[in-house]
Structures are given as structure tokens and as C-alpha cells.
C-alpha positions as CSV (number, residue, x, y, z in Angstrom):
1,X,-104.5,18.4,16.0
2,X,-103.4,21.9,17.3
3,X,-106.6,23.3,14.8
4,X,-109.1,21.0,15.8
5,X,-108.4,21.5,19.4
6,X,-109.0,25.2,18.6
7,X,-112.5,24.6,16.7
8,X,-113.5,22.8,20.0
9,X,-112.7,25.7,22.2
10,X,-114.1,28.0,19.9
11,X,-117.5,25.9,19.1
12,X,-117.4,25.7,23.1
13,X,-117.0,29.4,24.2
14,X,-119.4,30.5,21.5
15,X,-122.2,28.0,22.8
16,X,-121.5,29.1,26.0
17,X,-121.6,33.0,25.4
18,X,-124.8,32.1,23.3
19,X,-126.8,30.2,26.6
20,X,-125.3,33.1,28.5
21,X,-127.0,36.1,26.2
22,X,-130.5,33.8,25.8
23,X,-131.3,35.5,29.5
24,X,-131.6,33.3,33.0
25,X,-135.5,33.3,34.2
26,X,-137.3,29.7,34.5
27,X,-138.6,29.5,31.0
28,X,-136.0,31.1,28.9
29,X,-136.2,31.8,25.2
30,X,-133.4,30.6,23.8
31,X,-131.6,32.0,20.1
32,X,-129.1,30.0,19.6
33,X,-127.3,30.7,15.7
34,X,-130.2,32.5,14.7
35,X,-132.4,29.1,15.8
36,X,-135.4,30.1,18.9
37,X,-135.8,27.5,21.2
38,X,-139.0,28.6,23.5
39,X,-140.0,27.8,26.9
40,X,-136.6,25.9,27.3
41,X,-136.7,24.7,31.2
42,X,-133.6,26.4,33.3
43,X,-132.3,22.3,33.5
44,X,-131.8,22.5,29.3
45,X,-130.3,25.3,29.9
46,X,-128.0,23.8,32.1
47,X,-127.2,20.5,30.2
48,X,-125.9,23.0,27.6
49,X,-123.8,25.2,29.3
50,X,-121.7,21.5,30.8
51,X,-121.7,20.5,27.2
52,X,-120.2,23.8,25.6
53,X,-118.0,23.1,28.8
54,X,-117.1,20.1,27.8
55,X,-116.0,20.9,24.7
56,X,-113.7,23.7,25.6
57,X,-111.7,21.3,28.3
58,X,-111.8,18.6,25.1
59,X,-110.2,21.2,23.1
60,X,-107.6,22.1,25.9
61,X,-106.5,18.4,26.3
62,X,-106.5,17.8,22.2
63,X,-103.9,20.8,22.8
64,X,-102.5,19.9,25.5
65,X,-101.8,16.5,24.1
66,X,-100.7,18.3,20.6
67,X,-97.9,20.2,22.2
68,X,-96.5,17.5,24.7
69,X,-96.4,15.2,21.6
70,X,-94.3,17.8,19.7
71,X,-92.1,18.2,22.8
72,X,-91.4,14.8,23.0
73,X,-90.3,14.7,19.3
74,X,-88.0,17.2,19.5
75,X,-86.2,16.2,22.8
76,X,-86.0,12.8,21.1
77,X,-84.4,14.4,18.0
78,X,-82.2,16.1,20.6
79,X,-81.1,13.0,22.3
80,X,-80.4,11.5,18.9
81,X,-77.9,14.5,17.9
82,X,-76.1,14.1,21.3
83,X,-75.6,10.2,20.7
84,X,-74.3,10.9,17.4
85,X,-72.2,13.8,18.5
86,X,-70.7,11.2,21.0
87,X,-70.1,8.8,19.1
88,X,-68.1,11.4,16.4
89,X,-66.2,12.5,19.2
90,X,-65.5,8.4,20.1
91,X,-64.7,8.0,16.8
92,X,-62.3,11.1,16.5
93,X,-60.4,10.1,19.4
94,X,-60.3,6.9,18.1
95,X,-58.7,7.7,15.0
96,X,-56.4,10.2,16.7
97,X,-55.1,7.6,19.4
98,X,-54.3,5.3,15.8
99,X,-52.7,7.9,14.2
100,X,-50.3,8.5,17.1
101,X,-50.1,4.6,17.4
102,X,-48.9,4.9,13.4
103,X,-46.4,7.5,14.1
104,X,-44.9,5.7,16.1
105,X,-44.0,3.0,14.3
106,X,-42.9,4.7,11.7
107,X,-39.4,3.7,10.7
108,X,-36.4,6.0,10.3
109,X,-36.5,7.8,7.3
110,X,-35.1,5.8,4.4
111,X,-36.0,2.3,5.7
112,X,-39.3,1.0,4.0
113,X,-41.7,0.7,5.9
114,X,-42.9,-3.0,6.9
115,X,-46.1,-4.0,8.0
116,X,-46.2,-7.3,10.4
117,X,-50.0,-8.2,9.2
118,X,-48.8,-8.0,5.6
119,X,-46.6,-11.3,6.7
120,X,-49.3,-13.4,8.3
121,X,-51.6,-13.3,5.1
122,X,-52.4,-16.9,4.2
123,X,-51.9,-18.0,0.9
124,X,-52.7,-16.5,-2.4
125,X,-51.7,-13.1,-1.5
126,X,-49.6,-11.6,-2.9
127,X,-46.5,-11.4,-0.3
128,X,-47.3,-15.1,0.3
129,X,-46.6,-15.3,-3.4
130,X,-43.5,-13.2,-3.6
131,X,-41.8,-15.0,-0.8
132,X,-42.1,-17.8,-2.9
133,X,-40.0,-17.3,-6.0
């Protein structure tokens, strides 16, 4: 998008600096790209210069329009690493506040170590079916 916004400019200014070097009395001889166009009324000369003018503010906006496009991709990728650097930083404190939760229930050393949610298992687990024999 950037390059076709810079052929615009470019196809712009050069059309311009060619109306501008073709001379500025009533009927003007115009070479444009090695073409004459004679007796070409000052008005022609005129539509011209606002179309090469139009061209060069197309191919500002097309650029203009490039760049704010690419700007908004990256702040979006931005964004997108600060969510997930949040929510590694949720889940680290997360995992720390469990880990500190597990330490302290830990029992004394040389008690095994029970675990209350082992007990409510329904049945067909296996402590269900070692409480059973």
C-alpha cells in the first residue's frame, strides 16, 4: 500500500513539474512524456495541474492510511502481550499462594501425608475400594 501510495505521488509531482515546464501564456504548447499537445487553452492547463494534484493528496492518504493501519497492528499486538503478561503474573501468584497453602498442610515429618479429597471419591476408586476389604 506504502508503494502504491508513492507511485501516486510520484506520477503526481512529475505531471505537475511537466505542466509547470510546458510555459504559462494563453495558448501553451504542451510536451508532456515526450507527447506535444498544441494550442492547449490555459483552462486544460488548469484541469491538469488539480488532477496531478489530486493524485499526490491520493497518494498521501493511501500513506497515510498505510501507516495508521500498521500502528494499530502493533499497539494491538502490544495490548495482547500485556494481557498475557497479566495473566502469567495471575497465574504465578496463583500458584505461589497454593504452594504456600500446601506447605502448610504439610504434616510433621514421618506422618504420611493424607489428603481429605482422596476420602470423598465415590465409588470405584481406588481408596473407596481399599476401605472395603
Amino acid at each position: 500500500m506504502i508503494l502504491f501510495a508513492l507511485v501516486l505521488i510520484a506520477a503526481g509531482v512529475t505531471g505537475a513539474a511537466g505542466l509547470v515546464l510546458g510555459g504559462n501564456t494563453d495558448p501553451v504548447t504542451l510536451v508532456v512524456f515526450g507527447h506535444t499537445l498544441p494550442q492547449t487553452p490555459v483552462l486544460e492547463v488548469f484541469a491538469s495541474g488539480a488532477g496531478a494534484m489530486l493524485f499526490v493528496v491520493l497518494g498521501v492518504a493511501t500513506m497515510r492510511a498505510a501507516v495508521t493501519r500498521r500502528l494499530d497492528r502493533r499497539a494491538e499486538a502490544h495490548d495482547l502481550e500485556d494481557e498475557q503478561e497479566e495473566s502469567l503474573r495471575r497465574l504465578r501468584l496463583e500458584k505461589e499462594q497454593l504452594q504456600r497453602e500446601l506447605d502448610l498442610a504439610a504434616p510433621a515429618p514421618g506422618r504420611p501425608r493424607t489428603y481429605a479429597a482422596s476420602y470423598e471419591r465415590g465409588p470405584g476408586s481406588l481408596v473407596a475400594d481399599l476401605r472395603d476389604d
